[in-house]
C-alpha positions in Angstrom: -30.2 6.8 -0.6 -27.7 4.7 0.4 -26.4 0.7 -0.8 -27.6 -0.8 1.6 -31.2 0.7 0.7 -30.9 -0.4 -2.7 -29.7 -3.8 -1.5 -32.6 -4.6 0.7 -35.6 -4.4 -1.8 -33.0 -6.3 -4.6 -33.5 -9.8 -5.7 -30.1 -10.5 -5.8 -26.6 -8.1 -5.1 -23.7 -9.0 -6.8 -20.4 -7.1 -6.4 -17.4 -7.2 -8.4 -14.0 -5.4 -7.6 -13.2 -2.8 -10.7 -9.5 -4.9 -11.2 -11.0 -7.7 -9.2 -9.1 -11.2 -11.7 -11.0 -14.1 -12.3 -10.7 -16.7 -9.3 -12.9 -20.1 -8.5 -14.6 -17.7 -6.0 -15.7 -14.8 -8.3 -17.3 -17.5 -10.2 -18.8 -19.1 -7.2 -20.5 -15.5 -6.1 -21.8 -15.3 -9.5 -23.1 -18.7 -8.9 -25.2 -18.2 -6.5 -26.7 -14.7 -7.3 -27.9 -16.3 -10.5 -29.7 -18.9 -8.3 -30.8 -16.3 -6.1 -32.2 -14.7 -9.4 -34.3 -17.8 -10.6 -35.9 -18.3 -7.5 -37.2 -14.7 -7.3 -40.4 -13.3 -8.1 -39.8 -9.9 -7.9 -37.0 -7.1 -7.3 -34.0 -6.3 -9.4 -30.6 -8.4 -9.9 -28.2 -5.4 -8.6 -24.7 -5.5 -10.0 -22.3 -3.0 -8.0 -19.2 -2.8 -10.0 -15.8 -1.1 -10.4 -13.7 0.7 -8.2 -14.6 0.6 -3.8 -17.8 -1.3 -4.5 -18.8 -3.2 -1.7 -17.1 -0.7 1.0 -18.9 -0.3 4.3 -19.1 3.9 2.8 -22.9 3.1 2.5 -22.5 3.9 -1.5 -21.3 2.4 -4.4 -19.7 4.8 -5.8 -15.7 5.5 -5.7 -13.8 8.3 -3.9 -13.0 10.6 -7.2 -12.1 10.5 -10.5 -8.7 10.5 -9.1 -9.0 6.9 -8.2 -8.7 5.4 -11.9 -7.0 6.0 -15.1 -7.3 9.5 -16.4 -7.6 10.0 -20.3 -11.0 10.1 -22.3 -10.4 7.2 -24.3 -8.3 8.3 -26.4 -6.1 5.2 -26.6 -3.3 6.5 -24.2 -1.8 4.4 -21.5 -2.1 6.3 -18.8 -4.3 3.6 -17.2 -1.0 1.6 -16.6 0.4 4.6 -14.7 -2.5 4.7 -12.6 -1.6 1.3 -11.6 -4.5 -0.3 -13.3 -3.2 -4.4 -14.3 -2.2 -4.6 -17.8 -4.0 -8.4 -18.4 -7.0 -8.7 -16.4 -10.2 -10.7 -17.0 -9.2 -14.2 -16.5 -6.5 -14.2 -18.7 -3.0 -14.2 -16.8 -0.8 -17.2 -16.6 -1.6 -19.9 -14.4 -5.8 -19.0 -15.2 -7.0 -22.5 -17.2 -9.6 -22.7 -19.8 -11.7 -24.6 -17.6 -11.9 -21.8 -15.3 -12.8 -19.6 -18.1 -15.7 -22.2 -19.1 -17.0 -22.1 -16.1 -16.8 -18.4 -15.4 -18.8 -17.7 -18.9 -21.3 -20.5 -17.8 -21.9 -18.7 -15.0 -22.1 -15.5 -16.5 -24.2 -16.6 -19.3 -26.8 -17.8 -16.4 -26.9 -14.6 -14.5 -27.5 -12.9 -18.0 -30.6 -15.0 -18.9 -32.0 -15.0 -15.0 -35.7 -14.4 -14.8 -35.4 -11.1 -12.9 -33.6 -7.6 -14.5 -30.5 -6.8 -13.9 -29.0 -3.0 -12.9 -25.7 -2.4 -13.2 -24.3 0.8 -11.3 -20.5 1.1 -12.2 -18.4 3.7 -10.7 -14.0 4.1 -11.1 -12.0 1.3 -12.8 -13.9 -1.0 -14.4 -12.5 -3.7 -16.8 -11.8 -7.5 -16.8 -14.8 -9.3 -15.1 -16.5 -6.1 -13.6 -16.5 -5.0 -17.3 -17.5 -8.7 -18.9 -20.4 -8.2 -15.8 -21.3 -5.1 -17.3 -22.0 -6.6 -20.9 -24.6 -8.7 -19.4 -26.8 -5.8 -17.6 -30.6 -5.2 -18.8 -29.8 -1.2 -17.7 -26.3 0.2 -16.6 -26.0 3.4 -14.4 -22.4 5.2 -14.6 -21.6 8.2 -12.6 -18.5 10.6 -13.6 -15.8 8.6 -11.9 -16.0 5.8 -14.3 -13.2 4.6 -16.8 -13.6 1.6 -18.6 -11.3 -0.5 -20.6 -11.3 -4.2 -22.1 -9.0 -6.7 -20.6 -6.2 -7.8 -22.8 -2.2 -7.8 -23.0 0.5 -7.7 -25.8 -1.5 -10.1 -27.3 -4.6 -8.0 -27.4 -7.9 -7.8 -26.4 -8.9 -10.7 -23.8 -11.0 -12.8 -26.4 -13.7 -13.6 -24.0 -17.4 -13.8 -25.2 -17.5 -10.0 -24.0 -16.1 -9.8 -27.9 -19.4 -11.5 -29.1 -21.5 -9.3 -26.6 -19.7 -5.8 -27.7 -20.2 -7.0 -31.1 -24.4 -7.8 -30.9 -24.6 -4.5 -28.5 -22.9 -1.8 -30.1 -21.8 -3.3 -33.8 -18.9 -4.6 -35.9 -17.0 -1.5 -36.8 -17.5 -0.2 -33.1 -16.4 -3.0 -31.0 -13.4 -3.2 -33.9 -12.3 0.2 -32.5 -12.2 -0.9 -28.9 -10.1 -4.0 -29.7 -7.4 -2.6 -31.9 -6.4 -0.4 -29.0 -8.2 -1.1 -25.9 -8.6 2.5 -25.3 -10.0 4.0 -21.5 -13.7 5.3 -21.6 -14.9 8.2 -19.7 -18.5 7.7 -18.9 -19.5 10.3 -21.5 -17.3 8.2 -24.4 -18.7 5.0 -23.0 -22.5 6.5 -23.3 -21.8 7.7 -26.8 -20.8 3.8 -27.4 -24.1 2.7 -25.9 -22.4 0.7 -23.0 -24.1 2.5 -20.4 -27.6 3.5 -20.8 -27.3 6.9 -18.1 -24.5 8.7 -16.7 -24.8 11.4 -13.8 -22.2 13.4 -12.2 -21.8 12.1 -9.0 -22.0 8.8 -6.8 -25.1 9.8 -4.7 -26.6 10.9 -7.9 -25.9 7.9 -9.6 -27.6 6.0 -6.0 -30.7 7.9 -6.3 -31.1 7.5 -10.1 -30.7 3.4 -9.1 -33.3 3.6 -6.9 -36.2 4.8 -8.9 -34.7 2.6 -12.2 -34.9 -0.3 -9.6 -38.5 0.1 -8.5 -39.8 0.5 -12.5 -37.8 -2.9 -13.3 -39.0 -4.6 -10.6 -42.8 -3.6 -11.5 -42.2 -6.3 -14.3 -43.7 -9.7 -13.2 -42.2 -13.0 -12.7 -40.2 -13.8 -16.0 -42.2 -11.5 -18.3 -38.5 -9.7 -19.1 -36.8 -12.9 -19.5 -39.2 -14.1 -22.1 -38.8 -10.8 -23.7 -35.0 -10.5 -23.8 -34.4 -14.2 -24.9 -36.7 -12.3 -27.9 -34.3 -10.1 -28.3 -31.1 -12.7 -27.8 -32.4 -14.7 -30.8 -32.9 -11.8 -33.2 -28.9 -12.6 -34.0 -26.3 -15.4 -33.5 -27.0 -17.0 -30.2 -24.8 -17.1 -27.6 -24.5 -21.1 -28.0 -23.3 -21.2 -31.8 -20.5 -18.2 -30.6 -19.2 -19.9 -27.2 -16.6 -22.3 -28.3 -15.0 -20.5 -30.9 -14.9 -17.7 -28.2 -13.3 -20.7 -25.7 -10.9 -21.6 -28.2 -9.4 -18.2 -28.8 -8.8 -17.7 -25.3 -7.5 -21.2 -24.9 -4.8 -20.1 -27.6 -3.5 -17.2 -25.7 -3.6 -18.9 -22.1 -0.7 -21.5 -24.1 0.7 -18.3 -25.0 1.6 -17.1 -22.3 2.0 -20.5 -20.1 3.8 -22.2 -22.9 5.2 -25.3 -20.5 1.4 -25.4 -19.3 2.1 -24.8 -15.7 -1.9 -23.1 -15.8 -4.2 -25.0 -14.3 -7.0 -27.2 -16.3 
């Protein structure tokens, strides 16, 4: 089984680059695969992320484990020394809050698409790619994975991924993950619920997509959506927890662009 395989019988593909930043573009791609997703009746919404997605390799997956951060998590920085960015997600200077609106808008309407969305991560996967992985119905991660929030000396990016850690995983959890923005191995990240299977390999982790593809896509029309806006209301929606979310990240982008140089 191969990408491209996958790709053919999916509603929608979006990619998005492991340490790929936030750019008018990435939220233009996201865009349109959430239209894509609305106008489907069938088929998955497939997101490829993290490290050499979208190659012309014919898998998703990344060359090794020796492609990203090493560590398991355990708070350590030897993600920096692998040459992983230290602020990522939309958050260095000269990224405006508008362009952070706009990206969550965009994200929040892929999330609440009519069609399910599968997530197959492999390598480096933070900023975006990690915020795109918050919003997956199932997540696939295969033994090359290392994840990490976005963030600088300031700490943890405060994106709405903070209010989707929160809702998914719990307080005292996502807590943990902000104080020190440690690297997750796919085991540590499984034991945190952020990714629903893990598998050794990439092809593994291709063939497993396959067969989780074909059972979501049994689901009719917008029978899941109905069912996970179900599940979205159980706690505080989305709506209520958006602006404080946009207000905290408009306090560190003057931060860190204090003549507010950024753009608007």
């Amino acid at each position: 089984m191969t990408v491209s395989g996958i790709r053919d019988r999916a509603a929608a593909v979006l990619t998005v680059g492991g340490d790929e930043e936030l750019t008018p573009a990435l939220v233009a791609r996201v865009k349109a695969v959430a239209e894509e997703a609305e106008g489907a009746d069938s088929g998955v919404v497939l997101l490829l992320l993290g490290t050499s997605t979208g190659t012309n390799t014919g898998t998703a997956a990344g060359t090794g484990s020796g492609d990203g951060p090493g560590g398991r998590g355990d708070g350590t920085d030897s993600g920096e020394r692998a040459g992983a960015p230290a602020v990522a997600g939309g958050s260095p200077v000269g990224t405006g809050i508008h362009l952070v609106n706009t990206w969550e808008r965009a994200l929040r309407r892929l999330e609440t698409a009519d069609r399910p969305t599968l997530a197959l991560v492999t390598g480096v996967c933070t900023g975006p790619a990690l915020e795109t992985l918050l919003i997956a119905d199932h997540r696939i991660a295969d033994g090359t994975v290392r994840l990490r929030l976005a963030g600088g000396e300031d700490g943890a990016w405060p994106s709405t991924a903070v209010h989707r850690l929160a809702q998914q995983i719990g307080t005292a959890r996502a807590r943990r993950l902000l104080l020190r923005r440690p690297w997750l191995d796919a085991e540590l990240a499984a034991g945190l619920d952020l990714v629903d299977e893990t598998v050794t390999d990439p092809q593994e982790a291709l063939e497993r997509a396959a067969v989780v593809s074909e059972e979501l896509s049994a689901v009719p029309g917008r029978e899941w959506s109905i069912r996970r806006r179900l599940l979205f209301d159980a706690t505080l929606s989305y709506e209520e927890a958006l602006g404080a979310h946009l207000a905290a990240c408009d306090r560190s982008l003057r931060r860190r662009d204090p003549v507010g140089t950024g753009a608007r």
